[in-house]
C-alpha positions in Angstrom: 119.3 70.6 99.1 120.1 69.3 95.8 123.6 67.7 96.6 121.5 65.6 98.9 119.4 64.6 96.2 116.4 66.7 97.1 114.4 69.4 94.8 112.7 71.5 96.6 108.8 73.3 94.7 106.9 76.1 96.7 103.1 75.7 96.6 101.6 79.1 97.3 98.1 79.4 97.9 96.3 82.8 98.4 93.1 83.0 100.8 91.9 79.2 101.5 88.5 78.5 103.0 89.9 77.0 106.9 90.3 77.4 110.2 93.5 79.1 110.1 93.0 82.6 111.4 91.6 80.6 114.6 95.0 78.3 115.4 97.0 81.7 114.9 99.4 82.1 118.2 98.5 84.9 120.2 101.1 87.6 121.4 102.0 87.4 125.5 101.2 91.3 125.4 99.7 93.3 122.3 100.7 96.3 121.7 98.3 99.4 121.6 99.3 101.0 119.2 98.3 98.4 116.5 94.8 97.9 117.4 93.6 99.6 114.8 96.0 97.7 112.3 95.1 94.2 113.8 91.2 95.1 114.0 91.3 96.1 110.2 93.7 92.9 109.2 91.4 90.6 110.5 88.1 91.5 109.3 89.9 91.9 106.2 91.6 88.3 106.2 88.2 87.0 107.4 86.2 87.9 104.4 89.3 86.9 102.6 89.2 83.4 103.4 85.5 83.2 103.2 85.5 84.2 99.7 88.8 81.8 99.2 89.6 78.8 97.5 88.2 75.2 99.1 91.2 73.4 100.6 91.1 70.3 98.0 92.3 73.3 95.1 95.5 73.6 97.7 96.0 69.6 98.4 95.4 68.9 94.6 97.9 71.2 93.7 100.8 69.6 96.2 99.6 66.5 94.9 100.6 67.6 91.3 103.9 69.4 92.5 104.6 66.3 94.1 104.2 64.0 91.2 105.3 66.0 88.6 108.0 63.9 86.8 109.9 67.7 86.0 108.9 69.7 88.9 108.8 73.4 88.9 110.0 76.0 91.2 106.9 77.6 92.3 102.9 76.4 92.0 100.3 78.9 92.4 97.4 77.5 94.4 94.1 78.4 92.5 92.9 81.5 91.0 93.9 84.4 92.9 97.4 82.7 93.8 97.9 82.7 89.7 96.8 86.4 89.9 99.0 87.5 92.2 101.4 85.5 90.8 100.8 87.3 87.2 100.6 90.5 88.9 103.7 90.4 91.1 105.8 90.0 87.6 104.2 92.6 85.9 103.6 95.7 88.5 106.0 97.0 90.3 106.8 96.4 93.8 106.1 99.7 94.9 102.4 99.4 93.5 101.7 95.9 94.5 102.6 96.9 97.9 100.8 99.6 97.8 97.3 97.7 96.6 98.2 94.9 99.4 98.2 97.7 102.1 94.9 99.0 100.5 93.2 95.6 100.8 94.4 95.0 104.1 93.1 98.0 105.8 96.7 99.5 106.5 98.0 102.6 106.3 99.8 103.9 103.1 
């Protein structure tokens, strides 16, 4: 984008307190064989997002990206965005993964 002029920042949030996990599309057909998956993932998101950041953390933060006169790449999105983000330099993949699949309810 930038021979057109444009520069491009990420804003990533983590878990933010919406509706979001009810506007998800839902498959034609599920599949069996991740019920137990999907079942786990959701409660798991759910009290994520409960327990998240208030969307104004997440709209102040594209309003800074979007006004910064020397934008950065990348904005974390409240506290546990700037966690992860810390964390995801310092562990290793393998590890971070790892915990994510932990948190989630999936299977190692």
């Amino acid at each position: 984008m930038r021979p057109f002029g444009i520069r491009v920042s990420l804003v990533e949030p983590a878990y933010t307190r919406t509706a979001f996990e009810d506007n998800l599309a839902a498959p034609d057909r599920s599949l069996e064989i991740y019920d137990s998956a999907r079942a786990g993932m959701t409660v798991s998101v759910r009290k994520s997002m409960e327990k998240g950041d208030a969307p104004e953390v997440v709209a102040n933060t594209v309003l800074a990206a979007a006004t910064d006169p020397a934008p950065k790449k990348r904005y974390a999105a409240g506290k546990m965005a700037r966690q992860v983000s810390f964390l995801r330099r310092f562990v290793p993949a393998s590890a971070f993964d790892k915990s994510l699949r932990k948190q989630l309810g999936l299977p190692a």
